[in-house]
N, C-alpha and C positions, 0 to 999 in steps of 0.2 A: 407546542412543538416538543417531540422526545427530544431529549438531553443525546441519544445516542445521532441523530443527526448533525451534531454537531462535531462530531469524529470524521465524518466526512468530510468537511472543511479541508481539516490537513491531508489525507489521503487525495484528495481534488489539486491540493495544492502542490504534493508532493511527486503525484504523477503528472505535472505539466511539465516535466521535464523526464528523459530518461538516456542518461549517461551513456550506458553502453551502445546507444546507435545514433549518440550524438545528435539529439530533437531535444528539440526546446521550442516549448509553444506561448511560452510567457514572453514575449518580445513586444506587447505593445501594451497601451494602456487600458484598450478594447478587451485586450488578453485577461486584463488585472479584474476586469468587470466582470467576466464573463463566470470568473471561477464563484461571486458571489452569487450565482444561483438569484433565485426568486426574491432574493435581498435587495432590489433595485434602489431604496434607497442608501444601502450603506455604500452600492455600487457609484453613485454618483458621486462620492467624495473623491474618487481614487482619481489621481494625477499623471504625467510621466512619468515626477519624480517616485512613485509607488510600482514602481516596473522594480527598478534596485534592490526597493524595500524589501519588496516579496520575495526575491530572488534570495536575499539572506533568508528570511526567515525560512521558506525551503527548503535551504543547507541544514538549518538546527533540525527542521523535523525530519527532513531526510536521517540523519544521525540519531535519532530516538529510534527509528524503525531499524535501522542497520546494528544498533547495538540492542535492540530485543531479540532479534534475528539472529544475532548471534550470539543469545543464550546471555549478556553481560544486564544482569536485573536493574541493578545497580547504578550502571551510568544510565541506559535509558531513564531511569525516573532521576537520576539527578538534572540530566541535560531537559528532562521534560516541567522539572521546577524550574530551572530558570528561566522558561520560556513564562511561567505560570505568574514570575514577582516581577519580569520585566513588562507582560500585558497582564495585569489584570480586571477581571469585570467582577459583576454586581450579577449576582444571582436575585430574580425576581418571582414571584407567580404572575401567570398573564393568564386570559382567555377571551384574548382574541382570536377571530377570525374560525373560531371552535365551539360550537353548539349542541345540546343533546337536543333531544325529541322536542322538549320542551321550550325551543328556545336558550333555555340556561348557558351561560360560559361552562366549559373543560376546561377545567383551571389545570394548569401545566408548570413544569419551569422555566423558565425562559431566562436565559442570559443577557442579559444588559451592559453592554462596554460602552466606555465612553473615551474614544480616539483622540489623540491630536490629527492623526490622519487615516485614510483607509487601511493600512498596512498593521494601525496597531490594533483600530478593529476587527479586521479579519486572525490577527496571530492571537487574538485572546480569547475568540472565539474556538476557531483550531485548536489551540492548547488545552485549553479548557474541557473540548469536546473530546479530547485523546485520552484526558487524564480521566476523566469518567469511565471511560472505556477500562482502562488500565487496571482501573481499580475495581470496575467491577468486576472483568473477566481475568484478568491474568496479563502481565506482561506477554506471556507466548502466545496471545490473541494476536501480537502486531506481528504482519508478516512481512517479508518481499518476497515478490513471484521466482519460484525457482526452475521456470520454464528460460533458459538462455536465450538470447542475452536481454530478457524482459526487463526483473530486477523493480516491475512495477510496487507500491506499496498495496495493502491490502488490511482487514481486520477481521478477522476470522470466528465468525458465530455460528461455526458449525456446533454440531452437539456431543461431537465425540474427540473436538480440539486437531480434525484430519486437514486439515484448509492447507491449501501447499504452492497454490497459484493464484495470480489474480482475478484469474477471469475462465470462461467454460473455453475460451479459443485458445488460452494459453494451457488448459489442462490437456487439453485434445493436440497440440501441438506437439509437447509434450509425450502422450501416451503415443504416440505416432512412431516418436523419434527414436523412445524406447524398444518400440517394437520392432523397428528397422534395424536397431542395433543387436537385439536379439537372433533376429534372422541372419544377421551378416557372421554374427558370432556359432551361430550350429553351424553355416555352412562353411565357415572357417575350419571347425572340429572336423566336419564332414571333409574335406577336403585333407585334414591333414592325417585325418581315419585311412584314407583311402591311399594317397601318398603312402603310409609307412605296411597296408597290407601288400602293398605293389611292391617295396621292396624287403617284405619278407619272402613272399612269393618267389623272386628271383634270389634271393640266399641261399633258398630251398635249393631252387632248379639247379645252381652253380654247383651247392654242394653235394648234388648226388650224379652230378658228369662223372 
């Protein structure tokens, strides 16, 4: 398994919630299961009590992305260690479920946590999976969508560092809106073009009665 799917964790986690249109999709325990993905067994541990859990840990990564976002290097990777000393795992090699031609294991790295409950295994995976990200790419790889009132999280591997939205419907929403805005604005100009030749026009006419 790459290490950078593990960044996804918190992104998954981060956007099950999105503030400014007041959704929240993490309300059940179903919910809590749902965000581990193809991890069915780590999914099995999760409880009601892991509704709450997650819901905190959410707020911390929520605040990593918000303070990358906004340019502060500094507290996202301090806020993003103490996610890292309060879960952490056990990096392993695996090659499981991964074969070349030959049969042979793909030997990979694979993170190994060891929970009291779902919630620290899933936040130590996430964290974990951010901070690899971070540090290979850059803090300003962590985005939020600046498509209003999206604000979704995001990780940005584009190749010339351009990543500016979550998703292709929020770029498109987006480049929409700006376009619409544009247009309102020539026809604003154009309007107030036309208003002020109309009344030089008539300055004109007055002043040569």
């Amino acid at each position: 398994m790459e290490l950078a799917y593990y960044s996804d964790y918190a992104v998954r986690l981060v956007n099950s919630e999105e503030p400014a249109r007041g959704k929240d999709t993490l309300t059940s325990v179903e919910a809590v299961r749902d965000l581990f993905g193809g991890n069915s067994s780590a999914a099995r541990r999760a409880t009601e009590a892991d509704v709450t859990r997650f819901r905190s840990v959410r707020g911390r990564l929520r605040a990593v992305f918000e303070a990358a976002d906004g340019g502060d290097e500094t507290l996202a990777v301090d806020l993003l260690n103490s996610l890292l000393l309060e879960f952490p795992v056990s990096p392993q090699i695996s090659g499981h479920d991964f074969r070349d031609d030959d049969g042979r294991p793909l030997w990979h790295m694979h993170l190994a946590d060891h929970p009291s409950n779902a919630t620290a295994g899933y936040a130590a995976i996430a964290a974990m999976g951010l901070a690899f990200h971070l540090t290979e790419y850059g803090v300003d790889r962590l985005g939020l969508c600046e498509a209003p009132p999206c604000r979704n999280a995001y990780l940005d591997t584009s190749t010339n560092r351009s990543r500016r939205y979550c998703s292709d419907r929020c770029a498109t929403r987006a480049n929409v809106a700006a376009y619409r805005a544009r247009k309102r604005l020539e026809a604003d100009r154009s309007q107030s073009t036309g208003l002020a030749a109309d009344s030089a026009q008539r300055t004109t006419a007055n002043s040569e009665r």
